[in-house]
C-alpha positions in Angstrom: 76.6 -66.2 178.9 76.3 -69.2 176.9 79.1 -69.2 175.3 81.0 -68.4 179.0 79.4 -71.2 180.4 79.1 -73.8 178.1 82.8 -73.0 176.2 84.2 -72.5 180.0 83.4 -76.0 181.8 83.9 -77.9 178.8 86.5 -76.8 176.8 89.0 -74.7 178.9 87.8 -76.7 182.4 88.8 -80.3 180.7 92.0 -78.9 180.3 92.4 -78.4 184.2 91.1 -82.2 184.8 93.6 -84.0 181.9 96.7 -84.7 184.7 94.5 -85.2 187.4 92.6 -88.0 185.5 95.8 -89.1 184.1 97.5 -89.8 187.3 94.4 -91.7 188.8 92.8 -93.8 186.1 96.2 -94.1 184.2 94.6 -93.0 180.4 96.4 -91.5 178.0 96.0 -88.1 177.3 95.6 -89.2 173.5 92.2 -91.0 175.1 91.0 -88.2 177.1 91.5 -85.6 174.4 89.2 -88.2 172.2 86.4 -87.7 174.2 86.6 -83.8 173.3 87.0 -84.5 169.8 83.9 -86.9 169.8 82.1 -84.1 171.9 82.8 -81.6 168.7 81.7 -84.3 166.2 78.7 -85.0 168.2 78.0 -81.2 167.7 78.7 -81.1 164.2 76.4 -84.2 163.5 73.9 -82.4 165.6 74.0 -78.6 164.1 73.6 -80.3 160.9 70.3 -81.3 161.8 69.2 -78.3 164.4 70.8 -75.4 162.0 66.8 -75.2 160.3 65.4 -75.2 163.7 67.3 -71.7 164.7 65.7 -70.5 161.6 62.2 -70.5 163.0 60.2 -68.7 165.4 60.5 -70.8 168.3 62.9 -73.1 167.6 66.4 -71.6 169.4 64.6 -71.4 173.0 63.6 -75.3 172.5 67.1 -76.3 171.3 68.7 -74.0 174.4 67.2 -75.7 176.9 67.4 -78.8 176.0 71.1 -78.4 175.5 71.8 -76.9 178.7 70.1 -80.0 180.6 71.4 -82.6 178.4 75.4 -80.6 178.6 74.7 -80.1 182.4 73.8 -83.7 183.7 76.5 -85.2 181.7 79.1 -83.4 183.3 77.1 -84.7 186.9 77.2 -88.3 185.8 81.5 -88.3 185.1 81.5 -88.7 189.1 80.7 -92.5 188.5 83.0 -93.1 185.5 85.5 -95.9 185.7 86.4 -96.6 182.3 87.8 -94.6 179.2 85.0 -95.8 177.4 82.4 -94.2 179.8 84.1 -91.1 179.6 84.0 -91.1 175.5 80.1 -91.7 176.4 79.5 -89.1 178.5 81.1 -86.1 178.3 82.4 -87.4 174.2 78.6 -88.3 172.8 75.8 -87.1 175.4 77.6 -83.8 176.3 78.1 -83.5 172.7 74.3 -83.5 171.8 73.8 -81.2 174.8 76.7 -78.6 174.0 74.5 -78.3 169.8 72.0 -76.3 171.8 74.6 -74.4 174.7 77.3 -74.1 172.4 78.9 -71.8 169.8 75.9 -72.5 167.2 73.4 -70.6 168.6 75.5 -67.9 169.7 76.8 -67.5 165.5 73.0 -68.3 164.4 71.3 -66.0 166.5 73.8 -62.4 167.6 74.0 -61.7 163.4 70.3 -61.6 163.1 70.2 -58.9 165.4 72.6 -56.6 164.0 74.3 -55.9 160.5 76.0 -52.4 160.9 77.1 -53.3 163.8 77.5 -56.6 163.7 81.4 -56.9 164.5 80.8 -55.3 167.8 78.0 -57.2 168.9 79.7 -60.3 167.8 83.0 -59.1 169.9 80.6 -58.6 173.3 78.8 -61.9 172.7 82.2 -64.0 172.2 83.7 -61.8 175.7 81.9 -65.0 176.9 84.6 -67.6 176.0 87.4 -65.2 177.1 86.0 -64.4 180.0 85.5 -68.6 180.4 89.4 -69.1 179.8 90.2 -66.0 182.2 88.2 -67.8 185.4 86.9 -71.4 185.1 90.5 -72.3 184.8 91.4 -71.0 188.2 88.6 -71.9 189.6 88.3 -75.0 188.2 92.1 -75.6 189.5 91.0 -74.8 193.2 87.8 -76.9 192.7 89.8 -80.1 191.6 93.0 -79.2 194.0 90.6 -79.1 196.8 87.8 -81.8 196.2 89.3 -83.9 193.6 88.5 -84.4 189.6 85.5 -86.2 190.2 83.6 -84.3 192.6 84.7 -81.2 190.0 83.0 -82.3 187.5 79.8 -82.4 189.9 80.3 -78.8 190.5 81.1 -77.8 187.0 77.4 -79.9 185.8 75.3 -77.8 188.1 77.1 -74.8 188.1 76.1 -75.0 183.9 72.7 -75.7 184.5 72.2 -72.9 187.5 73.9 -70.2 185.6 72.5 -70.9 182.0 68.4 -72.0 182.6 67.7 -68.5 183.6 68.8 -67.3 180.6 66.5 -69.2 178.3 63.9 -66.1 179.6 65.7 -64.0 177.2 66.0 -65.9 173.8 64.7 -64.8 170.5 64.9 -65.6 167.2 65.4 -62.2 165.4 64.2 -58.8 166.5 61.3 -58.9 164.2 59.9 -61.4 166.2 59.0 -58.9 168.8 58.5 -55.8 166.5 62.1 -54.5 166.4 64.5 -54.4 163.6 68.1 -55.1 163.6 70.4 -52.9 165.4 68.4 -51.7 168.0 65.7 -49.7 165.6 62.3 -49.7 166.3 60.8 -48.2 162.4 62.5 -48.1 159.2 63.1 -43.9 159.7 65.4 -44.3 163.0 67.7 -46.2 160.6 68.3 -43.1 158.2 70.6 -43.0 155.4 71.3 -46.6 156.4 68.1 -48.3 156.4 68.5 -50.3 153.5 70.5 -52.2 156.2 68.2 -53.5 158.0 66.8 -55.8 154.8 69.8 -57.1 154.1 70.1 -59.5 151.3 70.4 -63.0 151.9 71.4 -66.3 150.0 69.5 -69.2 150.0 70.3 -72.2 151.4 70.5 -74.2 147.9 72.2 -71.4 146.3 74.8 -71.0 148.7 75.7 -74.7 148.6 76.5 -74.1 145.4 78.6 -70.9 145.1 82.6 -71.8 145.4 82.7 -69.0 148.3 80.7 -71.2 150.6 83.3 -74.1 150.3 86.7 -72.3 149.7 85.6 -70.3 153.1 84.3 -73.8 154.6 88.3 -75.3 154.0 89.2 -72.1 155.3 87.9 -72.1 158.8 88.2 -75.8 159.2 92.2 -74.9 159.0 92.0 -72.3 161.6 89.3 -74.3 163.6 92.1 -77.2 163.6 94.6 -74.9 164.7 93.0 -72.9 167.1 91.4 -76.3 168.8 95.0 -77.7 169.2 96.4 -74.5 170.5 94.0 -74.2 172.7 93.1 -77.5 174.0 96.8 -78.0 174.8 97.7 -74.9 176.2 97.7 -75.4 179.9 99.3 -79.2 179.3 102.0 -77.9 177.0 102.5 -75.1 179.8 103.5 -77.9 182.2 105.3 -80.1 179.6 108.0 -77.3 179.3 108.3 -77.5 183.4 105.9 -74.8 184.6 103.7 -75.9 187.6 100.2 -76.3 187.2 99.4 -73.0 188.9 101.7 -71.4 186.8 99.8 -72.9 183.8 96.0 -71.8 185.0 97.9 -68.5 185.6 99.2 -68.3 181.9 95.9 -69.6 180.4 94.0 -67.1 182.7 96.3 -64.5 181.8 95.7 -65.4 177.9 91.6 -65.2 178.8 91.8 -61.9 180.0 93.3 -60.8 176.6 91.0 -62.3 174.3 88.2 -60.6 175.7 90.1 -57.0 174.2 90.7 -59.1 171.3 87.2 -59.4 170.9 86.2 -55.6 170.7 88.7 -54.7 168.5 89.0 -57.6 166.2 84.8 -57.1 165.8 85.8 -53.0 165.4 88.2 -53.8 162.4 85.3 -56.3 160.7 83.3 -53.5 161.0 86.1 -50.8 160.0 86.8 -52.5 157.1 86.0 -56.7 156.3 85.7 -59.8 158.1 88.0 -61.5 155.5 91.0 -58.5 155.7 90.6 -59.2 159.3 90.7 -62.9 158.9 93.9 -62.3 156.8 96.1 -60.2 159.2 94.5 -61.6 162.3 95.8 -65.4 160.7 99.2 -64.5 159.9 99.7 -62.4 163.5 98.8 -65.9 165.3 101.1 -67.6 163.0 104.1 -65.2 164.2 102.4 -66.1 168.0 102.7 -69.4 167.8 106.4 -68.9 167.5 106.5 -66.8 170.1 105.3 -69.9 172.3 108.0 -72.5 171.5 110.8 -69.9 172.6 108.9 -69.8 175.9 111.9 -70.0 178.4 110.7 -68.1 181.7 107.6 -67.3 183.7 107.5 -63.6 182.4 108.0 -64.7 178.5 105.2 -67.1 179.3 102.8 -64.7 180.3 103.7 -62.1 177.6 103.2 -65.4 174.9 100.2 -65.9 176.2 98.7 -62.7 176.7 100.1 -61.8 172.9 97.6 -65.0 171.9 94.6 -63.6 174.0 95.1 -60.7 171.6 95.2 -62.6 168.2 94.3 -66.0 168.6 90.8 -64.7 170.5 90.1 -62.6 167.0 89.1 -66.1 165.2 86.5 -66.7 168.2 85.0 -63.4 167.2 85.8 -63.4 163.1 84.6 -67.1 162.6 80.8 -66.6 162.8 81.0 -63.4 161.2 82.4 -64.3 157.8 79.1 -66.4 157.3 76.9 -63.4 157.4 79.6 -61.3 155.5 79.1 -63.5 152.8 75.3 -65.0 152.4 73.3 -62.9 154.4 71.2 -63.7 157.8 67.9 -64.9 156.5 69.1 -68.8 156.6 71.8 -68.4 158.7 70.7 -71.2 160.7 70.8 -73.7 158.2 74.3 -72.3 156.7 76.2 -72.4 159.6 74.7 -75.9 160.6 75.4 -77.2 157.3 79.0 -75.1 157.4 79.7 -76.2 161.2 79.0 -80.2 160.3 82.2 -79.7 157.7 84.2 -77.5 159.8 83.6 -79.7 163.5 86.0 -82.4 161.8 88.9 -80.1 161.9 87.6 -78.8 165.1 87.6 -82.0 166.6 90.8 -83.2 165.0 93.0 -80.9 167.2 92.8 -82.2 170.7 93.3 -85.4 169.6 96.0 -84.6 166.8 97.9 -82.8 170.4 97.3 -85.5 172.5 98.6 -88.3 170.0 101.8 -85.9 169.2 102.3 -85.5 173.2 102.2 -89.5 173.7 104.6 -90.5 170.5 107.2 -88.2 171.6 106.6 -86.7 175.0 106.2 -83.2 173.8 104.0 -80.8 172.0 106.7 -79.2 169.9 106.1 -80.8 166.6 102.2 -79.9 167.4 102.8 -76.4 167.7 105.1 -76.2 164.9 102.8 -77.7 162.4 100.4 -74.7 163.8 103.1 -72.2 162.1 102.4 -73.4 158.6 98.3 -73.8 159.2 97.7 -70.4 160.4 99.5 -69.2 156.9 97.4 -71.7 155.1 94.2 -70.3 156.6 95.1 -66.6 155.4 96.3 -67.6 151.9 92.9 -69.9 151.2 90.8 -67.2 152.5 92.5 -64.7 149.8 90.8 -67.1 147.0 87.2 -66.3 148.0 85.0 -64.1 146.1 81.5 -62.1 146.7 78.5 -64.0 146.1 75.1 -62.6 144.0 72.9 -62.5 146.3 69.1 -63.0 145.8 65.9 -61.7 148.0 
């Protein structure tokens, strides 16, 4: 729900508001799209310091609720914005801190300390959340802003976050041995038969796994694909209407794209399972590659919708494979901290793509060169991932 929320009026919502803000403030796109890049840096700064805090006892519930105030209110206050510089502020810097504890950290931190044989699938239902997010709030975020305007939208979209997410915070725990259980779903060691070895999976400490080559060649890695997925999908409803598609047309494609990724996420968390998150990685890289193709030859409504719901089906895997390759690699015990520590590298990239798309759309009126350079970074992201290697792991 988290990530539904939280992903959905930030990330795939902002994307609704860009011409709308654009027509009545007069900003470029290139300084709208800043404000999500500084919102992701915020959350990288931040994860680096709350990543410890998901490793204790009560620490996640205290970081979710704070997060879902701090993201909520700072959507409310963008009614009174009149400058680009407030905008940076509020939904760039103070949604940022917010979005550390409603964001995609705690959903990574906390879903693999639950499970490890069947972690893939429980990763896939968790990140249905984000797909589900791109499938609606863009639709209904369209009618909200066609109907009561951009600023008035953001209103809705700030207590609509707060309503739907609060309730939740009933429901969060660290690991299941915090309330007597053990990771996927077993209550003693003997319901785990021949696999209960499982369920005390080996983990790498924090120090060591700062210094093991795996944790930085997968680190340059995923900031590649985080880059490239972040300026795919931050420009995917824009670069929709840059080609001449109206914006209904657009909210349609990008709803249309939503409603794949959420299959993508069941089986793209099947074949981590099947086989391994970094074969998956591999193929799931290269398909998006070959996707992102398919986009520039976008010439009609019908191709548009079959590119788009072709991405929902590869481009949704990396939602899904992301968080998993951390566990796959250093176990859960400090997850927390390692994917803090991991998301304060990776958030640059992340946060370089909507403002890499919005600086190529205002030098040359188009997103083509943006999208083409996402050909080569997809490969990149498959052929680094190749170098990485097992790590000993320790108790």
């Amino acid at each position: 729900m988290a990530m539904f929320v939280s992903n959905g009026m930030a990330f795939w919502g902002l994307q609704i508001f860009v011409s709308p803000i654009q027509d009545d403030t007069g900003w470029t796109r290139t300084s709208i799209m800043s404000a999500l890049t500084i919102r992701w840096l915020i959350a990288g700064f931040g994860g680096l310091l709350t990543g410890f805090l998901l490793d204790r006892r009560h620490g996640p519930l205290a970081v979710y609720i704070v997060g879902v105030l701090i993201d909520g209110l700072s959507m409310i206050c963008l009614f009174w914005v009149e400058t680009e510089a407030q905008f940076v502020l509020l939904f760039g810097v103070i949604g940022g801190i917010g979005s550390v504890g409603s964001g995609r950290l705690i959903a990574a931190a906390l879903v693999p300390k639950w499970f490890i044989s069947k972690r893939g699938i429980a990763m896939g239902v968790a990140a249905t959340g984000s797909g589900l997010s791109a499938a609606l709030v863009s639709p209904i975020a369209n009618e909200i802003v066609t109907n009561v305007g951009w600023r008035e939208g953001w209103v809705w979209l700030g207590f609509l976050t707060v309503i739907l997410l609060l309730p939740f915070s009933l429901f969060i725990r660290r690991s299941p041995e915090d309330i007597g259980l053990l990771p996927d779903g077993a209550k003693v060691y003997s319901q785990l038969g021949s696999n209960s070895h499982d369920s005390d999976e080996h983990s790498v400490t924090v120090s060591k796994a700062m210094k093991s080559p795996a944790l930085w060649l997968l680190t340059l890695s995923m900031s590649i694909g985080l880059f490239s997925m972040s300026t795919n999908a931050s420009s995917m409803v824009p670069f929709f209407q840059s080609i001449g598609f109206s914006g209904s047309v657009a909210a349609s494609g990008l709803s249309i794209y939503g409603l794949f990724s959420i299959i993508s996420r069941f089986f793209w968390g099947y074949v981590a399972d099947r086989y391994t998150v970094k074969t998956a990685i591999i193929f799931q890289s290269i398909l998006t590659s070959v996707g992102i193709v398919f986009y520039l030859s976008v010439q009609s409504q019908t191709t548009l919708f079959l590119a788009a719901a072709y991405h929902g089906l590869v481009l949704g895997g990396f939602v899904v494979l992301n968080p998993l390759i951390w566990p796959a690699y250093f176990g859960r015990l400090h997850l927390g901290a390692i994917s803090g520590i991991t998301q304060f590298f990776t958030t640059f990239a992340l946060a370089a793509g909507p403002i890499f798309a919005g600086f190529i759309y205002d030098a040359t009126d188009a997103y083509t060169w943006a999208y083409r350079t996402l050909v080569a970074s997809w490969i990149i992201t498959a052929l680094v991932i190749i170098l990485v290697r097992p790590v000993s792991v320790t108790r």
